[in-house]
N, C-alpha and C positions, 0 to 999 in steps of 0.2 A: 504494500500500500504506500503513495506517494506521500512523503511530509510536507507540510505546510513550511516554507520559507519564510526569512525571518526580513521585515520589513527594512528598506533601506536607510529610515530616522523615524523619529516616534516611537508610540507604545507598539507591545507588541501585538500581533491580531489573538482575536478569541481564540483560532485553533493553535497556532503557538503555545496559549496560556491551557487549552486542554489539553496539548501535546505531554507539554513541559513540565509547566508550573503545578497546574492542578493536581496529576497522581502523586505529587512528592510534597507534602505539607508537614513534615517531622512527626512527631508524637501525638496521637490521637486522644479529645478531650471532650467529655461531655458537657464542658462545660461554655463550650460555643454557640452563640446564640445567632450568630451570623456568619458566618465564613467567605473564606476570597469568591468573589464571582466578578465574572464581568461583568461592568455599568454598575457592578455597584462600590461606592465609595469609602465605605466602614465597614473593619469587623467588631462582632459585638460580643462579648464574653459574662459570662454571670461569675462576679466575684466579691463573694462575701453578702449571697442576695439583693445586689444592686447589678445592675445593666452599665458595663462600662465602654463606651466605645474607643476604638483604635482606627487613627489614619495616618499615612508615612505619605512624605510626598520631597521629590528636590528642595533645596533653598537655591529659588530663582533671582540671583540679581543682573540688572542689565543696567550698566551705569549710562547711557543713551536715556535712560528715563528720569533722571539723577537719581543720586542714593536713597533721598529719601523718599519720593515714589516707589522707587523699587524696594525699597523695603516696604512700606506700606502692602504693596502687592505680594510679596512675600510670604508673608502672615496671614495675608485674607485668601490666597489662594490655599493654605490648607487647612484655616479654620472653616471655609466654605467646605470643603469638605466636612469635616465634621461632622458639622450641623446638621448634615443630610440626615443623621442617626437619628435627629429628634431630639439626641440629648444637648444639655449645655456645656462646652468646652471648659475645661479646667486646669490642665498639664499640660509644657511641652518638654518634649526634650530634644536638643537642637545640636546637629554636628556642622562649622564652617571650618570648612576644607578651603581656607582662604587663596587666593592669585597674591604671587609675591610681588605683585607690583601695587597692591591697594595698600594706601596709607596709613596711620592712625586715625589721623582727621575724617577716613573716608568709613573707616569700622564705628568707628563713635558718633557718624551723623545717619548709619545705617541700624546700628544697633538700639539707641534713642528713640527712634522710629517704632523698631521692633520692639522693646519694654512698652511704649507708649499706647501699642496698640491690641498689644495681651494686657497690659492693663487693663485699659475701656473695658473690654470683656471677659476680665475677670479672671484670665488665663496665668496661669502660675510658673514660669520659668523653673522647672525642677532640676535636671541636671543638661550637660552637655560637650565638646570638645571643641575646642576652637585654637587653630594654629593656621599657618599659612605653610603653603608647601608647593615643590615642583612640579608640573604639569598642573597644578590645577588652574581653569580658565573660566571665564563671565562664560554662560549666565547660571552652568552647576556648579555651585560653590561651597557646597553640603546638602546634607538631609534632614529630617527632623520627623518627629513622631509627636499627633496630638491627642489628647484623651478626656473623652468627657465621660461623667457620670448620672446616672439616673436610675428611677425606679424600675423594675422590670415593665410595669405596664405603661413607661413612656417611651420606648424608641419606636421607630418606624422602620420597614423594611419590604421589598419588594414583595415578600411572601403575604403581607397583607394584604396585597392589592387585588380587586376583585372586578369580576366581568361588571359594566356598568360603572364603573367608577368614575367620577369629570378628574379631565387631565387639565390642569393652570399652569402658564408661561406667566412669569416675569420680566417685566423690562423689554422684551423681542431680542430680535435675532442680532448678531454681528455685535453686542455690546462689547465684547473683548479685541475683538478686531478694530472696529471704530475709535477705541479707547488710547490702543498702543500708535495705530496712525496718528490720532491727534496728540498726542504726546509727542512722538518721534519726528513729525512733522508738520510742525503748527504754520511756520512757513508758506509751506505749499498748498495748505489747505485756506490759508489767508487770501492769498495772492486769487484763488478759483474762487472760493466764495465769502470775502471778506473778514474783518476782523473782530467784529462779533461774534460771528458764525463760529470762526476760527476758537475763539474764547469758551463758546458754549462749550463746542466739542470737547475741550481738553475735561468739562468737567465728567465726560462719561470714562476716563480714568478711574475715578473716585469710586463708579458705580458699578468694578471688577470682582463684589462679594458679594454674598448668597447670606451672608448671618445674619443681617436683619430681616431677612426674605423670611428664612426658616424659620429663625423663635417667632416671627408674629405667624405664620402658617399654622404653629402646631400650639400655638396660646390659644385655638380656636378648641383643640380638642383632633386624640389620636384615633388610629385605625376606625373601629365599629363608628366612634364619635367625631372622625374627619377627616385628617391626614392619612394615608396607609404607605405613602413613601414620597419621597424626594431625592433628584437625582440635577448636580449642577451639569449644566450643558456646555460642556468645553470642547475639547477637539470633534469637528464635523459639524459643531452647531445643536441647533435645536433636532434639526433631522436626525443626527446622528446618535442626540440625546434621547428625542424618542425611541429610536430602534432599542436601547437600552434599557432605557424603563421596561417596555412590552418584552424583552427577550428577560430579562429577569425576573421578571413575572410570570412569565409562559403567557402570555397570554398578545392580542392584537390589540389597533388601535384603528381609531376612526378621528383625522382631523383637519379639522375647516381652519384651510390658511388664511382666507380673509378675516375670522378671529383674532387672529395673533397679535397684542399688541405691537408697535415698532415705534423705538424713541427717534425723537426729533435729530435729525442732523446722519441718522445711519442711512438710511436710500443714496445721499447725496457724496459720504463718504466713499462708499460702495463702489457708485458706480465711477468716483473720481481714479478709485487706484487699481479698476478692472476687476471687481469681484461680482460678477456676475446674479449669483445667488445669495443674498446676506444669511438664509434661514441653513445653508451649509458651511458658514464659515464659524471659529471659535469663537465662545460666546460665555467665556468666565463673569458670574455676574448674573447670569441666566437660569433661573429654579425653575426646575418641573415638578409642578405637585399633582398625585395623585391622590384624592378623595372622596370619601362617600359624598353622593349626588344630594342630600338632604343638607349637607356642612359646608359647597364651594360657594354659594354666596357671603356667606358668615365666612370665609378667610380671605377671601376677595378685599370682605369693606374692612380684614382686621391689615392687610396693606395697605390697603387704602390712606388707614389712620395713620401708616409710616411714612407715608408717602411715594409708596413704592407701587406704580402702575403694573399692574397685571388683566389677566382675560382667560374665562374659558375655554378652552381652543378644542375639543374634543369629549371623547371617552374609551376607555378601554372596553375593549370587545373580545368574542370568543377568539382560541387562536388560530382556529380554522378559515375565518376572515382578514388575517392576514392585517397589513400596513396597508390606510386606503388613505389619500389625499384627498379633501373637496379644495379644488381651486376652481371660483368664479362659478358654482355650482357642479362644475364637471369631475366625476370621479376618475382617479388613475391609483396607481399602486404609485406607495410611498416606497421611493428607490433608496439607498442607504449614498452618501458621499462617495463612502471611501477613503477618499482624499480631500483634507480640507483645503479652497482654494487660497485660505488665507497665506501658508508659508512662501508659496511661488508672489504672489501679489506682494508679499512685504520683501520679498529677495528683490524682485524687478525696482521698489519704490528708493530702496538702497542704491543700487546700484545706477539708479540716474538720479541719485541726489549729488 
C-alpha cells in the first residue's frame, strides 16, 4: 500500500498524522478525556476530578511586525487555542530557543509584551528555558505549552457535537491574512486605498485571537445547554476550518456563504495582493462554534455585548450528506483548499516590495 508523503512546508496532512503520529502515542491512560485528533486543538485529561486542558504550539516571532506585535500575537495564537476547550487558561510553560542576533533590548520589549498579556488573562508563567543559540532563526524561536483548568462538565469537544446543530463564524474570512498585510505593508495599502483605510486595517492585527470569542460563547452555556465545540480557523480559512469541525465530529455540514459575516476592509485587501478566495485563506482570529439550535441566538447577542461581530452560517448534518455550499442560492459540494493561497500571495507581496 502506497504512503502518504510528507508535505513540502506546513503541518502535516491527516494521513501523515494517521500514518505516523496517531498509532505511537507512548503509555496508554484512562485518564484522557480528549486525545490528539485532527482539527482539533486541545487535549483534555481528568486530573484530580477536574478537566485540564493541554495545547503546544511554536513561539512565532516575526520582527517585520515589531517585537511587540509579535509578541502580542505570540501568546494569543496559542491561548486561542486553548480556549477552544471551553476551559479558562491558566499555565504556561514556555521554551525560547533565541536567534543570536536578537538583542536584550529586543527580549525585554518582547517578553513585556508576553507577561502583559498572560497577565490580562490570568495566565501564570510556571516554568520554562530561555537561551539563544546557533541555527536558531525568526519566526521559530521556541515552543510553549498552555493549560487551563475546569470542571468536568465545562469543556467542549467535537464528540458533543450533534446532527442539527447551528454552526457560528466570527469576525469572516481572511482576518489573519488581512491583518499580517496591513501590518507588513501599510505602505502599499495606503498608496491603493488611502490613509485611513490604511489605519483601519492595521487594527485587524489586534483582532488575530479567539479568547474573547470563546469565554463569551461558552458564558452562554455548554454542550446539551449551547456550545458542543469550537474550532479557530487558521491554515485554509474558514473552509478548511469547516472541513475540520464536521470531520471531527463525523458528521457533515450545510452552509450559506452569503451568511458569513466579512469585516470591513478584507474584500478590498484581498483582492489588492491577489487572493482570490478570502473564505480559503488563514484566518487566526476566526471561531467556529458549534451549538444547540435552541442557544445560537443567546451566544450570538453574548458577542455581541463584546463586540465581536458574528453570524449563523449553517448547521451540521448527517455524514452521508457530505460538505454542501449554498452560494447565491445555488448548491455545490464544499471543496476542501488544500493549499492556502495566503503563503504564495505574501511570498509575491515580498518580493516586489
Amino acid at each position: 500500500m502506497a504512503t502518504a508523503e510528507m508535505p513540502e512546508i506546513g503541518k502535516i496532512s491527516p494521513e501523515i498524522f494517521r500514518e505516523i503520529i496517531f498509532p505511537r502515542l507512548g503509555a496508554k491512560s484512562d485518564k484522557v478525556l480528549v486525545g490528539p485528533q485532527h482539527g482539533v486543538d486541545v487535549g483534555i485529561a481528568e486530573i484530580g476530578g477536574k478537566a485540564v486542558s493541554f495545547t503546544t504550539d511554536p513561539i512565532f516571532i516575526v520582527p517585520q511586525y515589531g517585537f511587540e506585535r509579535a509578541a502580542w500575537f505570540a501568546i494569543h495564537i496559542i491561548a486561542s487555542d486553548s480556549v477552544t476547550s471551553g476551559l479558562k487558561p491558566k499555565f504556561l510553560s514556555i521554551d525560547l530557543n533565541l536567534p543570536m542576533d536578537m538583542t536584550k533590548e529586543q527580549l525585554a520589549s518582547m517578553w513585556e509584551v508576553m507577561h502583559r498579556e498572560c497577565e490580562k488573562m490570568g495566565i501564570n508563567i510556571i516554568t520554562g528555558h530561555t537561551a539563544r543559540y546557533e541555527g536558531c532563526n525568526y519566526p521559530m524561536v521556541g515552543g510553549a505549552t498552555m493549560i487551563g483548568t475546569g470542571e468536568l462538565s465545562e469543556y467542549v469537544s467535537p464528540r458533543f457535537a450533534k446532527e442539527g446543530d447551528k454552526i457560528i463564524v466570527t469576525k469572516g474570512p481572511a482576518i489573519e491574512a488581512c491583518g499580517i498585510f496591513a501590518a507588513v505593508f501599510p505602505g502599499l495599502i495606503a498608496k491603493e486605498f488611502g490613509d485611513d483605510f490604511a489605519r483601519r486595517a492595521e487594527g485587524l492585527f489586534y483582532r488575530m485571537s479567539v479568547v474573547d470569542d470563546a469565554l463569551a460563547a461558552v458564558s452562554v452555556g455548554v454542550r446539551d445547554n449551547g456550545v458542543s465545540s469550537m474550532h479557530d480557523a487558521t491554515e485554509c480559512g474558514i473552509w478548511g476550518g469547516l472541513f475540520e469541525v464536521a470531520q471531527a465530529a463525523g458528521l457533515g455540514a450545510r452552509i450559506i456563504k452569503d451568511d458569513i459575516v466579512v469585516a470591513d476592509g478584507v474584500p478590498e485587501i484581498c483582492r489588492l495582493f491577489g487572493i482570490s478566495d478570502p473564505y480559503a485563506a488563514i484566518s487566526e482570529g476566526t471561531l467556529i462554534i458549534t451549538c444547540r439550535p435552541h442557544k445560537a441566538c443567546d451566544i450570538i447577542q453574548a458577542l455581541s455585548a463584546k463586540g465581536i461581530p458574528s453570524s449563523i452560517i449553517g448547521e451540521l448534518t448527517p455524514p452521508e450528506a457530505g460538505m454542501v455550499l449554498v452560494d447565491r442560492g445555488r448548491e455545490t459540494r464544499l471543496v476542501h483548499p488544500i493549499v492556502d493561497p495566503f503563503w504564495k500571495a505574501f511570498s509575491k507581496a515580498v518580493q516586489g516590495a
